[in-house]
Structures are given as C-alpha cells and as structure tokens.
MDTraj code that builds the backbone (N, CA, C; nanometers):
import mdtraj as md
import numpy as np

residues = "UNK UNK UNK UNK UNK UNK UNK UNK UNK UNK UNK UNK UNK UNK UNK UNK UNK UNK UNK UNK UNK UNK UNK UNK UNK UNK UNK UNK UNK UNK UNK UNK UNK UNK UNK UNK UNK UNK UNK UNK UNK UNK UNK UNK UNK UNK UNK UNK UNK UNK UNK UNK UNK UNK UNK UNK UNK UNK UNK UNK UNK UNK UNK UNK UNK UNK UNK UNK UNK UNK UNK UNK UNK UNK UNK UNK UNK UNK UNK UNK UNK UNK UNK UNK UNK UNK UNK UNK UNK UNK UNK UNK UNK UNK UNK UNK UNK UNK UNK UNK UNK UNK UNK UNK UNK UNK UNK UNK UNK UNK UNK UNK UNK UNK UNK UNK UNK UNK UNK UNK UNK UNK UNK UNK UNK UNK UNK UNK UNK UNK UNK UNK UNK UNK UNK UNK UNK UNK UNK UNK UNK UNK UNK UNK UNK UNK UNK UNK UNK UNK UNK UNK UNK UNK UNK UNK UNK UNK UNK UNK UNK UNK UNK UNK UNK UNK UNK UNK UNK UNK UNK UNK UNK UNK UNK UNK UNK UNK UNK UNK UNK UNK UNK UNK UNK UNK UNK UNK UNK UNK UNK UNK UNK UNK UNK UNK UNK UNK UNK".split()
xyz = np.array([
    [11.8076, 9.5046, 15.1973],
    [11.7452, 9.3971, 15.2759],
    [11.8499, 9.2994, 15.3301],
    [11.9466, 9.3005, 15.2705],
    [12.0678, 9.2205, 15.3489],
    [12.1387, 9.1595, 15.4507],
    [12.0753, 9.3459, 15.4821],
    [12.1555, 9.3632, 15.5899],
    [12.0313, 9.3474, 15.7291],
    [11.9344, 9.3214, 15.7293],
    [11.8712, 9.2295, 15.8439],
    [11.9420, 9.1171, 15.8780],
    [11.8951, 9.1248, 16.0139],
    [11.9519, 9.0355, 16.0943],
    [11.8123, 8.9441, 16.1896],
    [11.8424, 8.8412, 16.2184],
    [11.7766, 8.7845, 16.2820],
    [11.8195, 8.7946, 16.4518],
    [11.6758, 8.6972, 16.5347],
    [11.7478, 8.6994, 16.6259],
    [11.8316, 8.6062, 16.6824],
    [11.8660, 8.4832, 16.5840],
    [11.9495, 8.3599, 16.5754],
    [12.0417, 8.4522, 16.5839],
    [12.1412, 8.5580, 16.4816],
    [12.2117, 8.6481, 16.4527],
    [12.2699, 8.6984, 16.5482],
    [12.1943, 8.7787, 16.6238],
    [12.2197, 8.8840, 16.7473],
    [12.2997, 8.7961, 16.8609],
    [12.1929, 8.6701, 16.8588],
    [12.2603, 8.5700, 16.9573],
    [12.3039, 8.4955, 16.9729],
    [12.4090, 8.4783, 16.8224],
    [12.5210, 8.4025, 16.8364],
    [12.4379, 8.2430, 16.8197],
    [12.3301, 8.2059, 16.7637],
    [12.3018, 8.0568, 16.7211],
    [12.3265, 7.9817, 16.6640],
    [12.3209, 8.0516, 16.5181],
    [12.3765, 8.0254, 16.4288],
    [12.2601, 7.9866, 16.3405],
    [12.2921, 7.9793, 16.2137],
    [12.1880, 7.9346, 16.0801],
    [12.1918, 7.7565, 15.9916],
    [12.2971, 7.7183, 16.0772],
    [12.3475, 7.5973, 15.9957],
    [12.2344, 7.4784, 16.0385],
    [12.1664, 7.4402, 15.8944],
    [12.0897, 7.3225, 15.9550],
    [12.1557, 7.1808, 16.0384],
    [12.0506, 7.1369, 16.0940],
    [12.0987, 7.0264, 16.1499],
    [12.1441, 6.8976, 16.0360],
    [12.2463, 6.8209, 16.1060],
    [12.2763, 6.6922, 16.0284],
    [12.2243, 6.5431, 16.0539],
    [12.1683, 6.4655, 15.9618],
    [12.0379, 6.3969, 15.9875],
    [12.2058, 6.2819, 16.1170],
    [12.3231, 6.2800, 16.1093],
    [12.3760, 6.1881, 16.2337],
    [12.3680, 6.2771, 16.3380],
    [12.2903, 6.2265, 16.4438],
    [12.2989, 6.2808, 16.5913],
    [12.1656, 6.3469, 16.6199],
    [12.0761, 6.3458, 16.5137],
    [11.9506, 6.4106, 16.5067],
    [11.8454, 6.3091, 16.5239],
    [11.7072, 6.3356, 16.5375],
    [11.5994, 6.2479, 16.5473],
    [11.5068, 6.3184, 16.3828],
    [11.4619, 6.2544, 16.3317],
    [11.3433, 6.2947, 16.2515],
    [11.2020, 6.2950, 16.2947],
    [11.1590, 6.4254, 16.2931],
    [11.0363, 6.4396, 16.3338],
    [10.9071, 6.4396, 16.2288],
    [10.8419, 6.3499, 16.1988],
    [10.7505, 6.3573, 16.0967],
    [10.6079, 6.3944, 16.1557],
    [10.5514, 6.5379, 16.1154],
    [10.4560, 6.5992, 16.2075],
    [10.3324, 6.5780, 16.1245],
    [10.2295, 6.5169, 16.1852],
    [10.1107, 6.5315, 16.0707],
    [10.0893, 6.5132, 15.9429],
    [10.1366, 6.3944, 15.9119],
    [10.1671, 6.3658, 15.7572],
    [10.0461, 6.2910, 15.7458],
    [9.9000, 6.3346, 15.7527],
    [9.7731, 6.2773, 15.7739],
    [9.7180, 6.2994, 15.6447],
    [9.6321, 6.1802, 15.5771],
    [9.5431, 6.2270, 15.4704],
    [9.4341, 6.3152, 15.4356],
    [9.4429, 6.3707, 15.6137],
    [9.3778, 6.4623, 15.6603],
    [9.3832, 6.5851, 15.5349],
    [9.5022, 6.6180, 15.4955],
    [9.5639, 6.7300, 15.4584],
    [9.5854, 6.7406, 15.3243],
    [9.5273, 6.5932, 15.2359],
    [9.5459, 6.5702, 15.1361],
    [9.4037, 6.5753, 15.0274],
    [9.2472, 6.6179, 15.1187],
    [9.2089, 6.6070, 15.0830],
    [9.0318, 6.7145, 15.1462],
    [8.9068, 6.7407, 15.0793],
    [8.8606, 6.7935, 15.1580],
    [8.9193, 6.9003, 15.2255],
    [8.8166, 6.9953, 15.3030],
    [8.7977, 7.1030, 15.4145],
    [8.9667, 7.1528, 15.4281],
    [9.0546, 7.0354, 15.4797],
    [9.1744, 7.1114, 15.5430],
    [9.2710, 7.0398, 15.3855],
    [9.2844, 7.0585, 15.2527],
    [9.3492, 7.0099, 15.1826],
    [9.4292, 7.1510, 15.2033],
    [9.5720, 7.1069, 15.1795],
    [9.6493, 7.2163, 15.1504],
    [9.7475, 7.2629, 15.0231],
    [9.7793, 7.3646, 15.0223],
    [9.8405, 7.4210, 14.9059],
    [10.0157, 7.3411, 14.8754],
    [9.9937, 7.2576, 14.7683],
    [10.1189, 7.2274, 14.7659],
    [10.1857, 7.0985, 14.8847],
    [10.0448, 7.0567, 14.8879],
    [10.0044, 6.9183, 14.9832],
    [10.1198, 6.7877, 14.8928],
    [10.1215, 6.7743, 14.7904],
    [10.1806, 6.6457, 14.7296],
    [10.3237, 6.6605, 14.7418],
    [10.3899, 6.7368, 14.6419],
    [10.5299, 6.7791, 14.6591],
    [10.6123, 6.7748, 14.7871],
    [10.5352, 6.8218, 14.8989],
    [10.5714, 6.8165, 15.0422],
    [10.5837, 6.6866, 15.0633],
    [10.5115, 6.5804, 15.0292],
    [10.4859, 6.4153, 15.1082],
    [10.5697, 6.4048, 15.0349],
    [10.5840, 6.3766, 14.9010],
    [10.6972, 6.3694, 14.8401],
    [10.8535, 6.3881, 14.8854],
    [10.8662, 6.5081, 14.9128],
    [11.0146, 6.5622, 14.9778],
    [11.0185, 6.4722, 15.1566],
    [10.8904, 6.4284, 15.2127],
    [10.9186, 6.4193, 15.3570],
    [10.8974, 6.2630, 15.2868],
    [10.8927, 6.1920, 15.2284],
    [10.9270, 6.0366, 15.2104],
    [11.0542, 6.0542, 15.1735],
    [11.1598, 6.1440, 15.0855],
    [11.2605, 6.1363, 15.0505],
    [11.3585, 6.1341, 15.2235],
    [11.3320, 6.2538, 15.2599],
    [11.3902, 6.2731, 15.3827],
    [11.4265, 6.1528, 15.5119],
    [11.2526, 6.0779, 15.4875],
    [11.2598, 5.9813, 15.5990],
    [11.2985, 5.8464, 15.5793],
    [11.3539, 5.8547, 15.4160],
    [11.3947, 5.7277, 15.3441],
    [11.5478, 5.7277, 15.3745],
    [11.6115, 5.9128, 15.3613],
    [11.7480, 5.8726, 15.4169],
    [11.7670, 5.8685, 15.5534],
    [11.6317, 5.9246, 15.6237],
    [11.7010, 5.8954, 15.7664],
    [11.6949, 5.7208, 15.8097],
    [11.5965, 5.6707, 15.7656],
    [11.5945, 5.5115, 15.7901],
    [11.7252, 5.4754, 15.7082],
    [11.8113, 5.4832, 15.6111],
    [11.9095, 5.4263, 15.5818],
    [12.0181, 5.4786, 15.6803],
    [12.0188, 5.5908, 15.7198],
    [12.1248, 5.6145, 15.8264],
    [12.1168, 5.5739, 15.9729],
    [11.9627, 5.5197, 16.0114],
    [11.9403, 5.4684, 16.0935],
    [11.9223, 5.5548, 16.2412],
    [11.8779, 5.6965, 16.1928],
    [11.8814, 5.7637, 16.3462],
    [11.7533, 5.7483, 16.3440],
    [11.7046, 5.7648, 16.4911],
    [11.5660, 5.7434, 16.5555],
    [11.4262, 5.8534, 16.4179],
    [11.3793, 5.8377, 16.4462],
    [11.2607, 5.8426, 16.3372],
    [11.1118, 5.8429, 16.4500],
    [11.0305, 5.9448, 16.4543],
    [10.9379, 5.9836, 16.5262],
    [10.8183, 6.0407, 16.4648],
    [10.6807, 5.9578, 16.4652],
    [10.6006, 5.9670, 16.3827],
    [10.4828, 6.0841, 16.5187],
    [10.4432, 6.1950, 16.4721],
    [10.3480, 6.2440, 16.5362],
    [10.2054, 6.1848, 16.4320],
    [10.0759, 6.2239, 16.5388],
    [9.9700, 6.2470, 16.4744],
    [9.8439, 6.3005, 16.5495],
    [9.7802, 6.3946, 16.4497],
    [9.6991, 6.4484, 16.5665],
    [9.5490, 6.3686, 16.5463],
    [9.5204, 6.3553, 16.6707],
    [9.3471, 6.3098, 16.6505],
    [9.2563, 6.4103, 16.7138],
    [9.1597, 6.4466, 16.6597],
    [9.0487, 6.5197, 16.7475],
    [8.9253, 6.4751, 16.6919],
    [8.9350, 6.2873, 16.7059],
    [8.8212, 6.2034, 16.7622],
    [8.7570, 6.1963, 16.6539],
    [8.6080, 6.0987, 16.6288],
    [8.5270, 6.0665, 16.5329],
    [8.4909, 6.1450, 16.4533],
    [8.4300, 6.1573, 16.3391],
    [8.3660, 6.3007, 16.2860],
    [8.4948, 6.3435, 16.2339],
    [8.5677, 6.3995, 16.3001],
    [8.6468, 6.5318, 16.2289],
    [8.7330, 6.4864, 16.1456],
    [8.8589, 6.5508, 16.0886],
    [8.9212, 6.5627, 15.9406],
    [9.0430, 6.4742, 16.0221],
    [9.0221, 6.4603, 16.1289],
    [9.1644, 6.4049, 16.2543],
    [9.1325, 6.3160, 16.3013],
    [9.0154, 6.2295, 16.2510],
    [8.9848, 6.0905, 16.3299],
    [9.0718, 5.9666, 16.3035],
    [9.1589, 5.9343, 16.3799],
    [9.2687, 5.8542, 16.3444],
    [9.2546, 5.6926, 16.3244],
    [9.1159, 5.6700, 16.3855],
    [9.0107, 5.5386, 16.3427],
    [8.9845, 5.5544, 16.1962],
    [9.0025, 5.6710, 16.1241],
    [8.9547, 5.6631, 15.9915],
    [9.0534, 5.6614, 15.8795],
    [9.0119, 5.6637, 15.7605],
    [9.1033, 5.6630, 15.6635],
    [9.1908, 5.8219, 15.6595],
    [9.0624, 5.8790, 15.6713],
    [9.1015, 6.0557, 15.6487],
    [9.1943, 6.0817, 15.7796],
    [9.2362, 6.0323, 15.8770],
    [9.3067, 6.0750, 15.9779],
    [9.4180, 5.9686, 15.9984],
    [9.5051, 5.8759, 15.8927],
    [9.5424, 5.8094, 15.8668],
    [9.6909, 5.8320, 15.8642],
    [9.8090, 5.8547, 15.8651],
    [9.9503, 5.8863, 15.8110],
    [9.9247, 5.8421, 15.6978],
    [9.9698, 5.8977, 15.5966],
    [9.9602, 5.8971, 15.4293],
    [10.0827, 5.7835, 15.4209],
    [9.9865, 5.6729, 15.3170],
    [10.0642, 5.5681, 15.3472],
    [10.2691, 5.6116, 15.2462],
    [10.2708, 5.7038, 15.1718],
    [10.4346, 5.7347, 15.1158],
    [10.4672, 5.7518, 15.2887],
    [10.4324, 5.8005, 15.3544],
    [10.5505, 5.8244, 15.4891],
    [10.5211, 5.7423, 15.6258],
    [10.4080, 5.6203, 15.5740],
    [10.3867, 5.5854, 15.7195],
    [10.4918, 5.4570, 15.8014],
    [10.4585, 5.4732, 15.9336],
    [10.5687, 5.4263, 15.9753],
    [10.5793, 5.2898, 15.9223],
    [10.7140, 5.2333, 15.9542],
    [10.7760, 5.0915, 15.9615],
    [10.7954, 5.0184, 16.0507],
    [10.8203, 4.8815, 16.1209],
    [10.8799, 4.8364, 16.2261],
    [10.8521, 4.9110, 16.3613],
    [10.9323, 4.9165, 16.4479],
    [10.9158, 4.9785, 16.6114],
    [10.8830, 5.1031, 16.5583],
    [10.9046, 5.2140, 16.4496],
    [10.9054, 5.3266, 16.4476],
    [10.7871, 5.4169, 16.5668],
    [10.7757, 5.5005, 16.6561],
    [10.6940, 5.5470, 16.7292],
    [10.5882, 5.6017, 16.6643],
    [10.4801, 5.6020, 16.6944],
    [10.3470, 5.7072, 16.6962],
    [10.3480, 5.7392, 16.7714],
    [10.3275, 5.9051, 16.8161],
    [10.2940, 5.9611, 16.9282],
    [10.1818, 6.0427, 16.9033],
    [10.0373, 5.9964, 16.9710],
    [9.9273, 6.0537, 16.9176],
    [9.9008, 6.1917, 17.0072],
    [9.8814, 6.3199, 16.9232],
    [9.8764, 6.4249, 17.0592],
    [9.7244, 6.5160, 17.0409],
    [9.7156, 6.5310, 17.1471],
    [9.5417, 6.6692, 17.0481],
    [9.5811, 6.7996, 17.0973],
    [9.6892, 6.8426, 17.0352],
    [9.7392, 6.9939, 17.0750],
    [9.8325, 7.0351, 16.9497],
    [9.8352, 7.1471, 16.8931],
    [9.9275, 7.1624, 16.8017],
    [10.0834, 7.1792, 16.8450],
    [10.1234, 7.1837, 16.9853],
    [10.2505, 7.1020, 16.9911],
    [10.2453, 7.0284, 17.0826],
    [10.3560, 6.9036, 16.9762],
    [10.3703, 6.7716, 17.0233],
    [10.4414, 6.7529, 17.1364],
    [10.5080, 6.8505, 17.2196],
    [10.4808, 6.7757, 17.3905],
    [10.4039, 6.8213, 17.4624],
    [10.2866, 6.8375, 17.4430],
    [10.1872, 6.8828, 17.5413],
    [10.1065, 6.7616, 17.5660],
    [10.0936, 6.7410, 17.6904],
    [10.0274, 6.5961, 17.7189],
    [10.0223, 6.4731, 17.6493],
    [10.1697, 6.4536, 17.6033],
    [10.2186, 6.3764, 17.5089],
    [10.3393, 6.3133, 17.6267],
    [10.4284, 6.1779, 17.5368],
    [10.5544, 6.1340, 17.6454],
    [10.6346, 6.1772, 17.5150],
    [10.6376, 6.2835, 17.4324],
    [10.7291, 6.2893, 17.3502],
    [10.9076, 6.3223, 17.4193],
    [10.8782, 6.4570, 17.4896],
    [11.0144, 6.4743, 17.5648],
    [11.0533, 6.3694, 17.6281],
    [10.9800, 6.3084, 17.6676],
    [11.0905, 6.1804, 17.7510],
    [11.1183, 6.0722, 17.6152],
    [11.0598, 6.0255, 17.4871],
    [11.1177, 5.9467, 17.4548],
    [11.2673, 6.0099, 17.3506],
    [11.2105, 6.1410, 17.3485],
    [11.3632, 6.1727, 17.3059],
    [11.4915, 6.1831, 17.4026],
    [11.4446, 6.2251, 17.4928],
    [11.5802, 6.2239, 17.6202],
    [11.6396, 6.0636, 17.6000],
    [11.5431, 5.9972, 17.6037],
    [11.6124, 5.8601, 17.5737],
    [11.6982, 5.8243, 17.4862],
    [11.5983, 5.8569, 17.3765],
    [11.6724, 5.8200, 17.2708],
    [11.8283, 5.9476, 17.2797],
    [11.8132, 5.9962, 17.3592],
    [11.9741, 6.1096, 17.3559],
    [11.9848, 6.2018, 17.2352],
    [11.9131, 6.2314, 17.2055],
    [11.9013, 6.3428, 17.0992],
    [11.8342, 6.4661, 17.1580],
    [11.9103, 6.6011, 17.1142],
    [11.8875, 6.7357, 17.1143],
    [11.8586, 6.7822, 17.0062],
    [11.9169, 6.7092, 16.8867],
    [11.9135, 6.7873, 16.7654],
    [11.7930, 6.7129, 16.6697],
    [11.6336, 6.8142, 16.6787],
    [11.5656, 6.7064, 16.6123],
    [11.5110, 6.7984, 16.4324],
    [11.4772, 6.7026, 16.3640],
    [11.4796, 6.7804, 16.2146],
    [11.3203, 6.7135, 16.1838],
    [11.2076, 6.8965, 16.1788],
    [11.1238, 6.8856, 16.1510],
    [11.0415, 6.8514, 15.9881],
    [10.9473, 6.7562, 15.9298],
    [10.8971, 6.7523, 15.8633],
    [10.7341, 6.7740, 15.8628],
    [10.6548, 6.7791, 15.7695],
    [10.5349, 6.8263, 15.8219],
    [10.4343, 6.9286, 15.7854],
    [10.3099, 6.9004, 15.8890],
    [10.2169, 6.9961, 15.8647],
    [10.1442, 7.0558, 15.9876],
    [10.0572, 7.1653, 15.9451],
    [10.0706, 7.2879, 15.8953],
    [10.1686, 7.3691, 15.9620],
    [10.2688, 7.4464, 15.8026],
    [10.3378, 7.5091, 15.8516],
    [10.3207, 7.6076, 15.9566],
    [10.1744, 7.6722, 15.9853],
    [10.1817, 7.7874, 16.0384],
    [10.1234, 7.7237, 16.2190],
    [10.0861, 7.5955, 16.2254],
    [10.0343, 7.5538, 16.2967],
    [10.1277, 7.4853, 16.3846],
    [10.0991, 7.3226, 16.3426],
    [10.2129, 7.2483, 16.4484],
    [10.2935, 7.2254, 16.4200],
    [10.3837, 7.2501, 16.3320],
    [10.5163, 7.2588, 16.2792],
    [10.5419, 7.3771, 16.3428],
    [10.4506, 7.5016, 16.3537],
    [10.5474, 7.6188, 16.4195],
    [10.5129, 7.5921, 16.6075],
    [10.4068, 7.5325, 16.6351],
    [10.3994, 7.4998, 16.7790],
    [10.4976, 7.3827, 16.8199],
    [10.5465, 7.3279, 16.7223],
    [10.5975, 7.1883, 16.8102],
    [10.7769, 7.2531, 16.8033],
    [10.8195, 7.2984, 16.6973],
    [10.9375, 7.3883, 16.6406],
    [10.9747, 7.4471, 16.8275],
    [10.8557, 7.5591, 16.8595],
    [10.9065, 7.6109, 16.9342],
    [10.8843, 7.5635, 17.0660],
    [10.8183, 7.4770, 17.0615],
    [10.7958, 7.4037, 17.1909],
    [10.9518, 7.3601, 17.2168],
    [11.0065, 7.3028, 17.0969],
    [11.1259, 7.2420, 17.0989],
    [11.2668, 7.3324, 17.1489],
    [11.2402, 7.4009, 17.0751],
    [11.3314, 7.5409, 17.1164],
    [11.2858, 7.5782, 17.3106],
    [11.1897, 7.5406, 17.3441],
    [11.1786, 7.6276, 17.4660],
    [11.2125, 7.4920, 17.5803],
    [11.2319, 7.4223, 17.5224],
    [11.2818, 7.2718, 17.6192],
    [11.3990, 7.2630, 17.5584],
    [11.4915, 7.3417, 17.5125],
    [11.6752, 7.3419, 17.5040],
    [11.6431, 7.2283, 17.3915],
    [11.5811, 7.2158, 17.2867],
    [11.6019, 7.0847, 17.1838],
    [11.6539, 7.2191, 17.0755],
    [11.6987, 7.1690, 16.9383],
    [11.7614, 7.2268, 16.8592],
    [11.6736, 7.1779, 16.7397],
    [11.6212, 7.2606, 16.6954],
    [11.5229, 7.2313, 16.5781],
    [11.5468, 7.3191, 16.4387],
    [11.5455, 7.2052, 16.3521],
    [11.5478, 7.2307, 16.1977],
    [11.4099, 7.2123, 16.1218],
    [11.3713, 7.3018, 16.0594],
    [11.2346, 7.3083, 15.9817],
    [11.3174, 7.2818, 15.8422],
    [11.2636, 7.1914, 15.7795],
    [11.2526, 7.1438, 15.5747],
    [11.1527, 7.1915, 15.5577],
    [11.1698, 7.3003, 15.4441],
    [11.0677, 7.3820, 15.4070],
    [10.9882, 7.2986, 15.3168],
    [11.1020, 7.2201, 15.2543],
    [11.0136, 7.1483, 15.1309],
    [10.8904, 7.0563, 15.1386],
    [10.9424, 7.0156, 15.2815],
    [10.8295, 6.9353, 15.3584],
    [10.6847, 6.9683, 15.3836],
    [10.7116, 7.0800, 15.4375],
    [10.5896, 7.1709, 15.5007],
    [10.4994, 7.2564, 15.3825],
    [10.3760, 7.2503, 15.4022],
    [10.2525, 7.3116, 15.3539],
    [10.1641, 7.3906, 15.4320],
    [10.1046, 7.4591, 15.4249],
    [9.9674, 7.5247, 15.4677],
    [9.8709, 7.5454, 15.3604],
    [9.7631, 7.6181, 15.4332],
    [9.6408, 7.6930, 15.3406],
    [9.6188, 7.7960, 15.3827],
    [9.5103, 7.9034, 15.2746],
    [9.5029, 7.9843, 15.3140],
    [9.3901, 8.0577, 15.3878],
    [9.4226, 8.1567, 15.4555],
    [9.2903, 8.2099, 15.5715],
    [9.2623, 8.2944, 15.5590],
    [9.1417, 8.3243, 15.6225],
    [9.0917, 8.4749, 15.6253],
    [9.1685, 8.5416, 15.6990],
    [9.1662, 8.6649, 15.6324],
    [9.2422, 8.7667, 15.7059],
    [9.1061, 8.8782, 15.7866],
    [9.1818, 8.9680, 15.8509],
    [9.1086, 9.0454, 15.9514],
    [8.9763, 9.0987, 15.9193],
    [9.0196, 9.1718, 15.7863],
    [8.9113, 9.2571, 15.6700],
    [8.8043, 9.2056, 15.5909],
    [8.8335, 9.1022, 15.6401],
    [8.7615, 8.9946, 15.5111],
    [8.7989, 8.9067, 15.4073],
    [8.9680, 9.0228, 15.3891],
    [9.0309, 8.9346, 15.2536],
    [9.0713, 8.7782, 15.2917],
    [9.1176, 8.7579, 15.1652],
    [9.2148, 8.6129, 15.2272],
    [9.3886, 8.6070, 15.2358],
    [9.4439, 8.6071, 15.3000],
    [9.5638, 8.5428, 15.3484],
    [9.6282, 8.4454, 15.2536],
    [9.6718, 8.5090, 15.1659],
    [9.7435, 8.3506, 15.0323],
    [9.8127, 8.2517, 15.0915],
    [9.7825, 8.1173, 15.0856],
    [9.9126, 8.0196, 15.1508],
    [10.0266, 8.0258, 15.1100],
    [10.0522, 8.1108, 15.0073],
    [10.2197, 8.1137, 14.9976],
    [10.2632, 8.2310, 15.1090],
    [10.1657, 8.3339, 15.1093],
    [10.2204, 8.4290, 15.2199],
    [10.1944, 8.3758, 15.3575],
    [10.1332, 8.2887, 15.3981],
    [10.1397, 8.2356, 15.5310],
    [10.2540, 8.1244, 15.5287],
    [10.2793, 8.0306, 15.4728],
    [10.4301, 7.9886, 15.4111],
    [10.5501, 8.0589, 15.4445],
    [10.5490, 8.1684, 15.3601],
    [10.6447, 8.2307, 15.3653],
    [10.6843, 8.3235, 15.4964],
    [10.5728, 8.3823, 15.5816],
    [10.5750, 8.3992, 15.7253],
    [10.6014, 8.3256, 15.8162],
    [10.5423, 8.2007, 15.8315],
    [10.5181, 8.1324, 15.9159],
    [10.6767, 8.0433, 15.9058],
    [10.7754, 8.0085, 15.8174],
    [10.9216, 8.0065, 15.8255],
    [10.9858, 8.1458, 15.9005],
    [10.9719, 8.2383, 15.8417],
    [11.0584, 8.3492, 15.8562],
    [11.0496, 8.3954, 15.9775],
    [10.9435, 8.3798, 16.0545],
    [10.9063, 8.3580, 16.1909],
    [10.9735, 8.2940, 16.2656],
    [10.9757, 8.1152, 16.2290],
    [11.0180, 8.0332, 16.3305],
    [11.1799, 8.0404, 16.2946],
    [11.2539, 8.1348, 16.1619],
    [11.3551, 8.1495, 16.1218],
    [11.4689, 8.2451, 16.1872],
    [11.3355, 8.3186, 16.2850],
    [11.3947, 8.4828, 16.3366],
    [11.4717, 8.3929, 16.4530],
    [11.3822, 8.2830, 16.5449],
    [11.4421, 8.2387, 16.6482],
    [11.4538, 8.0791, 16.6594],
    [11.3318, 8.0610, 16.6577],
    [11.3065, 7.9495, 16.7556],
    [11.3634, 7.8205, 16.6318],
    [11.3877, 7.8279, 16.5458],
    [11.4277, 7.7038, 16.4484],
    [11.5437, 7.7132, 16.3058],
    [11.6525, 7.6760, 16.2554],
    [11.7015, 7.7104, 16.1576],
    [11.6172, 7.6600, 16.0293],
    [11.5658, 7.6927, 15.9173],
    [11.4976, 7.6651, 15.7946],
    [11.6255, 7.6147, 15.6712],
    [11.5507, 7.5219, 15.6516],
    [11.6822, 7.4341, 15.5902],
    [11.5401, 7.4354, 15.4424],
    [11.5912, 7.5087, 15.3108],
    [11.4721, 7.4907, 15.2543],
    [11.4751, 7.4123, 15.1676],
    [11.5740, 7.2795, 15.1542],
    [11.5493, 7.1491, 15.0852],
    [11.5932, 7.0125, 15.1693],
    [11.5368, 6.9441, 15.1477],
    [11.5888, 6.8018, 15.1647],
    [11.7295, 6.7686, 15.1423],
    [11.7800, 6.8285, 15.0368],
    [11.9290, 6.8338, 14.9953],
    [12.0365, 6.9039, 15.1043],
    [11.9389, 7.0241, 15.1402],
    [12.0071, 7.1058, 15.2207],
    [12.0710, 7.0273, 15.3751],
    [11.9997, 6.9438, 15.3918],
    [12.0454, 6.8083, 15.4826],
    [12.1310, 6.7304, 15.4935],
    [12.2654, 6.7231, 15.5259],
    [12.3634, 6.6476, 15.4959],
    [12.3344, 6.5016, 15.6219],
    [12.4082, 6.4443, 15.5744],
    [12.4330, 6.2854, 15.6553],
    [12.5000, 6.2813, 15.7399],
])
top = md.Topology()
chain = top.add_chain()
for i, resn in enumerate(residues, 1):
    res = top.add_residue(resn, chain, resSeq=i)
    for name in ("N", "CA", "C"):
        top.add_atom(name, md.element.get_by_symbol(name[0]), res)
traj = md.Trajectory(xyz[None], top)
C-alpha cells in the first residue's frame, strides 16, 4: 500500500501542511447545530475542542481568522436566529473577527468570501470544521478551484453516518476516513493534528 500515490504526487504539489504565518483560518460550521439532535455528529466534542485550540493559536499569532456559518432559515437545525444554529460558544468569534453567513455547502457561493480574502492577501487558508464529507469538502475544493491553497485538520472535522445504497449504513468513521482521503488525493493537504500546524 505504500507505494500509492496521490494526485498531489503525480503533480508535483506537495503534502506539506500549511503554516498558520501567511495563512487565514477558516472556521467552517462550528454550529450547535452539530452538537446536538437530528444532525449531532460522531466525535462532535473532541473536534470543538481541537478547533478552539487551533483558533486560540491563530488569534495569538494574529493572522486573519474567518468565521463561516450556514443558515437555512427558521425551523431547521441551521436557524442562525436560534440557539441551535448558533457558533458554539468554545469557538465563537471575538472583536472584528468576520461572519460570513452562506446557504450552500461551499463557502464562496453567493457569499463575499473570495473577495474578503484577496484582501486580506492570503492564498494559503487552513480549514477547521464541519461536516467533513460536506462543507469542509465543498468549501476545501471550492478553494482549490479558485488557486487558494487549502489545509484540512482532521482533528477538527466530524461527520455522521448515512445510509448507504442497500439499505445498510455508512459508519462515520468510514465516511471520515473517505471523505479526507478524497480531498487528500487533490484538492487539499490533511494535516491530521492541530500540532501538525506549525507557526
């Protein structure tokens, strides 16, 4: 098994995560949405955990810091008027920090996200977040397909699990474990700790 190759590999990208100087932090959906009820996910705590560690050193190093969140309005698990559609208060923002509210699982789609990063002059942005298989992998490659340079923290990221085709279910560790190795083949380097992050 070694000896696979990706297609980072083939094309000369490279595997080295990004370094939180010169980078933006992207904190994707860190909603209480996810912490509880219908969409709770597997391994939901540990993740907020690791993405407060993360966004604690990026605020001491002081690079830009970018809060997503998704709403899809009253009623649902994403109502951002509510508690349940809330940023979980371990990671919510501080000071000027941005919200960028989007209703698409990636965050520049009818969003001003690309332009406030051009501003801010960053290419190199380092994903935290949820769902792995969702907008962490839509916003990842959104990023990748607008020349940005994106790092996924595994430790960060969670999912749940789904039905599969047959009927069975889909374990969230195996959609986890796909849904990296996926955005790992191309579109993002997987950095799978917080540690793995240098300054």
């Amino acid at each position: 098994m070694r000896d696979l190759k990706t297609l980072r590999d083939v094309s000369g990208l490279g595997d080295g995560p990004a370094r939180l100087s010169g980078s933006a932090l992207v904190m994707i959906d860190l909603q209480n949405t996810y912490r509880e009820g219908v969409m709770r996910l597997d391994n939901v705590e540990p993740a907020i955990a690791a993405a407060s560690l993360l966004l604690d050193r990026a605020r001491q190093a002081g690079v830009p810091v970018f809060h997503i969140q998704h709403n899809a309005g009253p009623g649902s698990p994403y109502d951002v008027s509510a508690p349940i559609g809330a940023i979980s208060e371990a990671v919510a923002p501080i000071g000027d920090e941005p919200v960028i509210v989007k209703a698409y699982p990636n965050a520049f789609m009818g969003t001003d996200f690309q332009a406030r990063l051009e501003a801010a002059g960053v290419t190199s942005l380092i994903l935290a977040g949820f769902m792995t298989h969702m907008c962490i992998n839509s916003t990842a490659r959104g990023a990748f397909n607008l020349g940005f340079s994106p790092t996924v923290v595994a430790e960060t990221t969670a999912t749940r699990a789904l039905p599969g085709l047959d009927g069975s279910v889909v374990p969230a560790a195996a959609l986890q474990a796909a849904s990296l190795a996926t955005l790992g083949d191309l579109f993002a380097v997987i950095a799978p700790r917080v540690a793995d992050i240098a300054d």
